[in-house]
TORKE-309193 format. One record per residue (C-alpha): residue in three letters; x, y, z. Coordinates in pm, whole numbers, padded with zeros to 5 digits, always signed. Example, Ala and Ser with C-alpha at 12.3 -4.5 7.8 and 13.67 -1.06 7.14 Angstrom:
2
ALA+01230-00450+00780 SER+01367-00106+00714 
% end
This chain:
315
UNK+06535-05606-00169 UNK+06180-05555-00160 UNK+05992-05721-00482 UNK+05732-05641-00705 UNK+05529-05978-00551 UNK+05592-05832-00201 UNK+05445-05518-00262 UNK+05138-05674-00451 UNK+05081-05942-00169 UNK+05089-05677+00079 UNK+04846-05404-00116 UNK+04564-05670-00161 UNK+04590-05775+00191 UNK+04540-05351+00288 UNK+04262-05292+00081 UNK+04108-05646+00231 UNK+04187-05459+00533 UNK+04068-05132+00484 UNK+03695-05250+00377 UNK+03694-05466+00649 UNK+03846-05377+00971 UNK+03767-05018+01044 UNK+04063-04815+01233 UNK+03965-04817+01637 UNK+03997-04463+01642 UNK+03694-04374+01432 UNK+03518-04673+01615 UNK+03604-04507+01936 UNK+03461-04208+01808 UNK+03144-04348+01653 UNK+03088-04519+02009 UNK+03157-04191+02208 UNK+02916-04002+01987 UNK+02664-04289+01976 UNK+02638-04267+02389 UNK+02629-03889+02335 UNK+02374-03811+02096 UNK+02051-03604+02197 UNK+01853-03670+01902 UNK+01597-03989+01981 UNK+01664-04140+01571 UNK+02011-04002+01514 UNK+02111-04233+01863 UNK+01928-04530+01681 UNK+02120-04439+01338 UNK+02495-04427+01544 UNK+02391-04733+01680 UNK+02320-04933+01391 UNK+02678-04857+01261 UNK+02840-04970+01547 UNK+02637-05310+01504 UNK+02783-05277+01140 UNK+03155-05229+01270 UNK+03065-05593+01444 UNK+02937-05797+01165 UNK+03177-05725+00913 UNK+03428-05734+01129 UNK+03284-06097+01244 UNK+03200-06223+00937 UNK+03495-06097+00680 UNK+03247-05893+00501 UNK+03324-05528+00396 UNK+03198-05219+00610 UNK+03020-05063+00328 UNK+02968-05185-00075 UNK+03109-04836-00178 UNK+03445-04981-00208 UNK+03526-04577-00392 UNK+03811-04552-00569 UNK+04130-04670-00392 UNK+04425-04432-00332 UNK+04772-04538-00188 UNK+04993-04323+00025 UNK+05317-04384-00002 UNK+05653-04283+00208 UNK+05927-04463+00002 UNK+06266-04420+00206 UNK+06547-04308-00022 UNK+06755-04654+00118 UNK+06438-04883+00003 UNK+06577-05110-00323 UNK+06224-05245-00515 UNK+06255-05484-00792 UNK+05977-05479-01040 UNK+05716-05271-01184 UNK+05606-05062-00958 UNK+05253-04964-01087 UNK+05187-05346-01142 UNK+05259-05393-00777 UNK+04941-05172-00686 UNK+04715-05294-01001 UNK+04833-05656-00891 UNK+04734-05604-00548 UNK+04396-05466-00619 UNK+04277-05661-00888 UNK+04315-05979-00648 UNK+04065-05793-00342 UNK+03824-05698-00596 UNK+03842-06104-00716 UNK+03850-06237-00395 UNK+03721-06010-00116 UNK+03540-06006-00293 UNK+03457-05598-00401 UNK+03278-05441-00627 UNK+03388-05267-00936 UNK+03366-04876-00903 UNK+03607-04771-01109 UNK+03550-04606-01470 UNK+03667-04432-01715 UNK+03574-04116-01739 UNK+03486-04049-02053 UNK+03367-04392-02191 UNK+03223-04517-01832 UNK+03391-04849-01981 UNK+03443-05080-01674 UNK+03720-05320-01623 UNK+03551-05542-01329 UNK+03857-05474-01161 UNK+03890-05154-00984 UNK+04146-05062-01241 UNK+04139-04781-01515 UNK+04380-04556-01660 UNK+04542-04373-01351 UNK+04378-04635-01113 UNK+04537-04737-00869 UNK+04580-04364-00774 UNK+04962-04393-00579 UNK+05104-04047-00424 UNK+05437-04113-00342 UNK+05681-03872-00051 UNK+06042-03952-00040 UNK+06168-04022+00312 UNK+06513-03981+00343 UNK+06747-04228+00470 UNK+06431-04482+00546 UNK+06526-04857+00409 UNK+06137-04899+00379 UNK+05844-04840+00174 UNK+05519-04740+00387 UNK+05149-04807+00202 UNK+04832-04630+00355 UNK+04542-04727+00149 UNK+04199-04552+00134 UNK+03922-04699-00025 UNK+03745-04359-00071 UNK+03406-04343-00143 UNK+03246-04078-00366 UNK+02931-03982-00148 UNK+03204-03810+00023 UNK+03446-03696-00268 UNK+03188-03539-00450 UNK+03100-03379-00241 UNK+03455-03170-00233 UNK+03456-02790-00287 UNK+03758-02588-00408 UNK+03765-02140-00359 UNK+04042-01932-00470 UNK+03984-01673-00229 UNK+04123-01298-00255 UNK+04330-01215+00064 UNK+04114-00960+00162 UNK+03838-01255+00295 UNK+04096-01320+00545 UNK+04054-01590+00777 UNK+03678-01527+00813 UNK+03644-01622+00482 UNK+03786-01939+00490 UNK+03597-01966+00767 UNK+03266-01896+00606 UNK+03356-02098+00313 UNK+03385-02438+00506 UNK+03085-02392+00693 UNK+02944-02350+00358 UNK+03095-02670+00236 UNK+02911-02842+00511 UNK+02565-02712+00483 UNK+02551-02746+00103 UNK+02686-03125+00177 UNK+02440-03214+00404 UNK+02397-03549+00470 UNK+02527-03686+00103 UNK+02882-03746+00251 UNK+02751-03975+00475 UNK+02822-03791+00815 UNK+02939-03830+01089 UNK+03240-03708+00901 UNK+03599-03620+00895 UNK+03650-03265+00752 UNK+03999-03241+00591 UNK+04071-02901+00535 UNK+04370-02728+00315 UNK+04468-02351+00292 UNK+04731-02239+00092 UNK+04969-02334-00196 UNK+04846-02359-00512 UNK+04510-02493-00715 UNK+04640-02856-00718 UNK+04810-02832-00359 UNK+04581-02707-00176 UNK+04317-03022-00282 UNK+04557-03280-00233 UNK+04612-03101+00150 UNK+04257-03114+00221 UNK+04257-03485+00107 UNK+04570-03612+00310 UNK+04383-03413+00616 UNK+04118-03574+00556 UNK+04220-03947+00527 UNK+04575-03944+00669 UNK+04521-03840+00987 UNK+04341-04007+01354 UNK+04042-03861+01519 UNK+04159-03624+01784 UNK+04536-03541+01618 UNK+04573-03163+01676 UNK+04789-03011+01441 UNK+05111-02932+01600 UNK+05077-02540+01576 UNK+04861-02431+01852 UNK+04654-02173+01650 UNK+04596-02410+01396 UNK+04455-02674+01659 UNK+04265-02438+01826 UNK+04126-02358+01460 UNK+04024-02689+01428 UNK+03864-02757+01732 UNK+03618-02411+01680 UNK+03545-02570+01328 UNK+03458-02851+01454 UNK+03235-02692+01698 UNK+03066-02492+01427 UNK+02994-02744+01248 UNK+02848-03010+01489 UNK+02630-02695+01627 UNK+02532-02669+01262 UNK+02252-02974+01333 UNK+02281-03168+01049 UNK+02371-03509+01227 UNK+02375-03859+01102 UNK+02308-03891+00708 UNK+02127-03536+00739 UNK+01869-03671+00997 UNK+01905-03422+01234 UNK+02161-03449+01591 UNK+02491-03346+01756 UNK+02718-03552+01578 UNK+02756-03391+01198 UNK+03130-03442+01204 UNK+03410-03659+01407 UNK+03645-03448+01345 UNK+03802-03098+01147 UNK+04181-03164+01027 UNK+04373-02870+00904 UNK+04701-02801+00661 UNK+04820-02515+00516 UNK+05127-02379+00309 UNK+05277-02099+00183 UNK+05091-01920-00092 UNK+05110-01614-00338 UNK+05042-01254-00179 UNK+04782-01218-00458 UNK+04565-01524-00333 UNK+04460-01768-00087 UNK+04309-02116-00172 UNK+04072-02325+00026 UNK+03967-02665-00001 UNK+03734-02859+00213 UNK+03730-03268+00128 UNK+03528-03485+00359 UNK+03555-03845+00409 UNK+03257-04059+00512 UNK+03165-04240+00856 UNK+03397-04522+00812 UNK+03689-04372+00736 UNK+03808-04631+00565 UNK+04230-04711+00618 UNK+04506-04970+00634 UNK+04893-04904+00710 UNK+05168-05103+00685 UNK+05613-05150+00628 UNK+05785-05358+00393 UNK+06137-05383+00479 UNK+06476-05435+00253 UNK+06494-05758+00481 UNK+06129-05853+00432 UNK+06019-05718+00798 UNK+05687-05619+00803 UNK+05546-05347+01008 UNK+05161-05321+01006 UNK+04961-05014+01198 UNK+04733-05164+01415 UNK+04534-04956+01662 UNK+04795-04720+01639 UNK+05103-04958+01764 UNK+05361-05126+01449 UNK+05326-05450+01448 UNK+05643-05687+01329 UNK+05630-05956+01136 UNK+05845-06155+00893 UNK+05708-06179+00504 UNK+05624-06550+00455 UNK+05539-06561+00127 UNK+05218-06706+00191 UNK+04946-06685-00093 UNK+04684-06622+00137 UNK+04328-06493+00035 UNK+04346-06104+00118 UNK+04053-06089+00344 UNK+04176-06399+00484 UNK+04509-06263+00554 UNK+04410-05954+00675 UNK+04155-06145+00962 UNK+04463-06336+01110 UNK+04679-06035+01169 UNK+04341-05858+01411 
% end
């Protein structure tokens, strides 16, 4: 059985995680592109957030003070048993980072701006939740997403007749009104499809979910990616808007059915760090954390840990 303490323990530790310790596949590509880069000051910029990568990682200190606001992925297997309340087991869990990271307060509510101080409000922690059947675990990905980036997130119900030139057209679009407020190099999630609501929450998992360089598994939708993300690299923009090769890591696409009468399009782009932390709690009390892309086991101690602490002894 898998508690409510469990689940707490182990969300503070990923959002300690998350601003901390970014995932070696956008370092890899922020190194690649930083060797890369033609422009004289964009190849100073790229290298200055590598040096960044190194002292937080170094010194426990978080990658960037936009700690956004934070969003939890879940895949909860249909033979997973939890004990507790389940939204308390993600408030829990942040409000102990933000205390002891320790992170600033970003979120709000929206219509009073009142502030908690704990990167809590109504709705916050944001949890999406997929059922996984048969599964006798729940997996957490959380994203400490920061709004440079998010607001900067466009949304077109296109007519079919646009076609795919017009979705097309409409994320290069995206990008040049962006600029460099999203804090590029970026990730470029992009959905097509479904309805109003599923088509933005598409875009978003593209966005954040996936590693730099996963194709999508349909060959003309990978090969759409890659000429996106040509596209928009040859656009110029570069680092922060300064000009360069390297406007975006990387275009991810997903797409769904939709209605013969429309065809929606979102674009949602997710800044430099790409800020994410993955890991398994088991019935037993395994736990499985994503590191570098391998599972790592271990067995949950109970330990009481600080967050950031905890999260430096599992690198």
């Amino acid at each position: 059985m898998i508690s409510e303490s469990q689940v707490s323990h182990l969300v503070a530790e990923l959002y300690a995680r998350a601003m901390i310790d970014i995932p070696k596949d956008v370092e890899d590509a922020l190194r690649a592109m930083h060797e890369s880069e033609t422009s004289e000051w964009s190849h100073e910029v790229l290298g200055g957030l590598v040096d960044n990568l190194q002292v937080a990682r170094e010194r426990r200190l978080v990658i960037c003070q936009d700690n956004g606001v934070n969003a939890h992925y879940v895949r909860y297997g249909t033979g997973a048993v939890f004990q507790g309340d389940w939204r308390e087991a993600f408030a829990g869990g942040v409000r102990r980072a933000t205390q002891e990271v320790p992170l600033r307060p970003t979120a709000v509510d929206p219509i009073t701006r009142e502030n908690r101080e704990d990167n809590t409000a109504r709705g916050v922690p944001l949890i999406d939740v997929e059922m996984i059947s048969g599964a006798d675990w729940i997996e957490i990905t959380t994203v400490p997403k920061g709004f440079g980036s998010e607001n900067m997130s466009q949304l077109a119900m296109l007519n079919p007749s646009d076609g795919l030139d017009g979705v097309k057209q409409f994320v290069l679009e995206a990008v040049v009104t962006a600029g460099g407020r999203p804090c590029p190099p970026v990730v470029l999630g992009v959905g097509v499809g479904g309805t109003f609501e599923k088509v933005a929450l598409m875009a978003k998992k593209a966005a954040v979910l996936r590693r730099i360089g996963d194709r999508h598994p349909e060959a003309h939708i990978a090969e759409l990616e890659i000429e996106l993300l040509t596209r928009v690299n040859a656009l110029g923009i570069g680092p922060f808007g300064l000009g360069g090769d390297t406007t975006a890591m990387d275009v991810h696409i997903e797409y769904a059915g939709t209605h013969i009468a429309g065809n929606p399009v979102a674009v949602n782009f997710q800044c430099w760090p790409a800020r994410a932390a993955t890991a398994r709690i088991y019935n037993d009390g395994r736990i499985e954390r994503l590191i570098d892309g391998e599972w790592l086991k271990d067995k949950w101690s109970g330990k009481q840990d600080s967050p950031a602490l905890a999260a430096s002894a599992i690198e």
